[in-house]
C-alpha positions in Angstrom: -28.9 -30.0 86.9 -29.2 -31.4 83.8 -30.0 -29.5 80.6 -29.8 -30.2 77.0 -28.7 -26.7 75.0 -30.0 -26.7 71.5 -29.3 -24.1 68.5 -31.9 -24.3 65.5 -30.7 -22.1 62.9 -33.5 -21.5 60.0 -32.5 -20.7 56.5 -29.2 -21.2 56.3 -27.0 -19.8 54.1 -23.0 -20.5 53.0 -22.3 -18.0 55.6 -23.1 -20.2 58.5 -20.4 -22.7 57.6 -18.2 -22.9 61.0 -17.0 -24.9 64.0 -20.1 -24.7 66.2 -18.8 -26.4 69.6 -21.3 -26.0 72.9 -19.5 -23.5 76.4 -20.7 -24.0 79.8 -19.9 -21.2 82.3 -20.6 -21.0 86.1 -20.7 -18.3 88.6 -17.7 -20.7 90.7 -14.3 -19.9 89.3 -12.3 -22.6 86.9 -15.4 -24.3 86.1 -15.7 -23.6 82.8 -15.7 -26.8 79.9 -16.2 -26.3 76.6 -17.5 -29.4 73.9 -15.4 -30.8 71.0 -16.8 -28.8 68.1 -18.6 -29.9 65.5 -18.4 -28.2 61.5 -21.7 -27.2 59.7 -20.8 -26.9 55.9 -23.4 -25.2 53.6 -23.1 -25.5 50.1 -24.9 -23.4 47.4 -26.8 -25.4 45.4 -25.5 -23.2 42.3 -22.3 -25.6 42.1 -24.8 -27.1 39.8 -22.9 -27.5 36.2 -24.3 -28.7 32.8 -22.1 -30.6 30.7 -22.6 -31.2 26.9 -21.7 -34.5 25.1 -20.7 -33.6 21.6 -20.9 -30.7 19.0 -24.4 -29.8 18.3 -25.1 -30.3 14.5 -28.6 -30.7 13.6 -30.2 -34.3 13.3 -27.4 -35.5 15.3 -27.5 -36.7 19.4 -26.6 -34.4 22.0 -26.9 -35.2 25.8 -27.2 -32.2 28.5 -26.0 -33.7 32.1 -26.5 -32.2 35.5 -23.5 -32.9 38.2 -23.4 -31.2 41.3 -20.5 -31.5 43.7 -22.9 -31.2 46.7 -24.7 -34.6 48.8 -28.0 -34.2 47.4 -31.6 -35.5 49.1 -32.5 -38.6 48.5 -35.9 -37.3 47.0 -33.9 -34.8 45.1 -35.6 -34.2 41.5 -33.8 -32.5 38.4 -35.4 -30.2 36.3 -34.4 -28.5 33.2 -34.7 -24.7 32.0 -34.3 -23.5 28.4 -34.0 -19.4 28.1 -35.0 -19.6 32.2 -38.5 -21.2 31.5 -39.0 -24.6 33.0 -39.2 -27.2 30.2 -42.5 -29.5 31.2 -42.0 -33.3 31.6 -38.5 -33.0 32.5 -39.3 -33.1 36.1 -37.4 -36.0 37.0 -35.0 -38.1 39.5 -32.3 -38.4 36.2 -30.1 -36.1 35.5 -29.8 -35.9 31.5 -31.6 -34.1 28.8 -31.2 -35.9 25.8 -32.0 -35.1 22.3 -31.9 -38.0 19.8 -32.0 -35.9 17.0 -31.2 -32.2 17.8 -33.4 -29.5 15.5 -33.2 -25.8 15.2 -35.4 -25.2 17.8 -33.8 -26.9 20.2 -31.1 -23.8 20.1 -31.2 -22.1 23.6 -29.8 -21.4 26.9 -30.2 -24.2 29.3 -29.5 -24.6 33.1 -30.5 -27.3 35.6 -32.1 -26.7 38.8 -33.1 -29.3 41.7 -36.9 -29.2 42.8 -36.1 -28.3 46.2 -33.9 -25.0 45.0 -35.5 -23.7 42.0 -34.0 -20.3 42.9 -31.0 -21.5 42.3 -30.3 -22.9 39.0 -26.5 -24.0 37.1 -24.9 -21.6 34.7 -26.4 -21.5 31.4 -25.2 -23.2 28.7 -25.7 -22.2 25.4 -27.1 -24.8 22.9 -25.7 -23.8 19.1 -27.5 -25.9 16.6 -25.6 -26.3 13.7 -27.0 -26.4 10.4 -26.2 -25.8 6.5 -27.7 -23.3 4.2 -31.3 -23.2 3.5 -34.2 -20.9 2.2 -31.4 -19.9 -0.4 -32.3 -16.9 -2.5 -31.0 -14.8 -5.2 -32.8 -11.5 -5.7 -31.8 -9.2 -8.6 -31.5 -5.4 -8.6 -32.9 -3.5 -10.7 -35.8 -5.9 -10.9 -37.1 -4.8 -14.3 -35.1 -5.8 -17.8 -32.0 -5.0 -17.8 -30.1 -3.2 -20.8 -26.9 -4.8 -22.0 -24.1 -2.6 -20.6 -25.6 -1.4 -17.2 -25.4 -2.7 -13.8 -26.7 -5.1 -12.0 -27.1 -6.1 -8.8 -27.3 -10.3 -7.4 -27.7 -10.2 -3.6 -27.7 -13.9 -2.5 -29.5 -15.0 0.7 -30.0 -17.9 3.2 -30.2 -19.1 6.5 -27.8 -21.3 7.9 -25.5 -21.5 11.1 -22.4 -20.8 11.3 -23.8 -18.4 8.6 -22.5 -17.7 5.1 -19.1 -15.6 5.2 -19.8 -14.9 1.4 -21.1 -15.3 -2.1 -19.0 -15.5 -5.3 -19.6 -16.1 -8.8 -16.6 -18.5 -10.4 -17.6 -17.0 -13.8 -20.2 -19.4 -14.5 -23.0 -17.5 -14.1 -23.8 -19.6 -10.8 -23.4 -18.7 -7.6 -21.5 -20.6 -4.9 -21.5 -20.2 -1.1 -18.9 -20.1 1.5 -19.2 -21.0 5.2 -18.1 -19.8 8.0 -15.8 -21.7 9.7 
């Protein structure tokens, strides 16, 4: 008789990667066969990695890539997460983020994901805009006049990333600012 012998697997996981081969047995001895075998590989879609172009300093270009080692679909779409919330718009069959002139808050975690396998989304990577000093302050303690001989206090202010390491006063009666490095 003839008979065609079918096995539909559903959902299938990284587990399920084997040599799958087809075994016909009959009730007469030494008539057994067995078919070449053929090997089901399932990837996980989270070999997705993002790959930065360059140092992230403000007002400067930075490019986020999406490579995955994996065959994708042919209507495959890439779409782009910052801090695990999809970014709208970036739906899309190209695989870059790009940000012609980075700002501040542009600073997040992103991942990419493919449209078919949102659940599984690339490593984050962390987006550090860089940027100097601003909102510089100086505020004075005690706040009211203050009496020749006593003590004062300058504590100096701003915000800036890498942040300041310290303040120091060169004896000028100005203030200068060090980064971190």
């Amino acid at each position: 008789m003839k008979k065609t012998c079918t096995l539909m697997l559903s959902d299938v996981r990284v587990t399920d990667t084997a040599d799958y081969y087809t075994r016909i047995q009959t009730t007469t001895p030494g008539e057994n066969w067995q078919s070449a075998g053929v090997t089901l590989i399932v990837k996980d879609f989270t070999d997705l990695v993002v790959q930065m172009s360059r140092t992230e300093v403000e007002g400067e270009y930075v490019k986020l890539s999406c490579t995955s080692q994996c065959t994708l679909r042919q209507n495959s779409m890439f779409m782009w997460k910052k801090d695990e919330e999809v970014l709208p718009g970036t739906s899309t069959n190209n695989n870059e983020l790009i940000f012609y002139n980075v700002r501040i808050e542009d600073a997040g975690s992103y991942s990419c994901v493919l449209n078919h396998q949102v659940e599984s989304p690339s490593p984050p990577v962390k987006l550090d805009v860089l940027y100097p000093p601003k909102k510089i302050s100086v505020s004075v303690s005690p706040a009211d006049e203050i009496l020749e001989g006593t003590s004062v206090t300058l504590t100096c202010s701003s915000d800036a990333n890498p942040p300041v390491e310290s303040y120091s006063t060169p004896g000028t009666g100005r203030l200068e600012m060090k980064l971190l490095k």
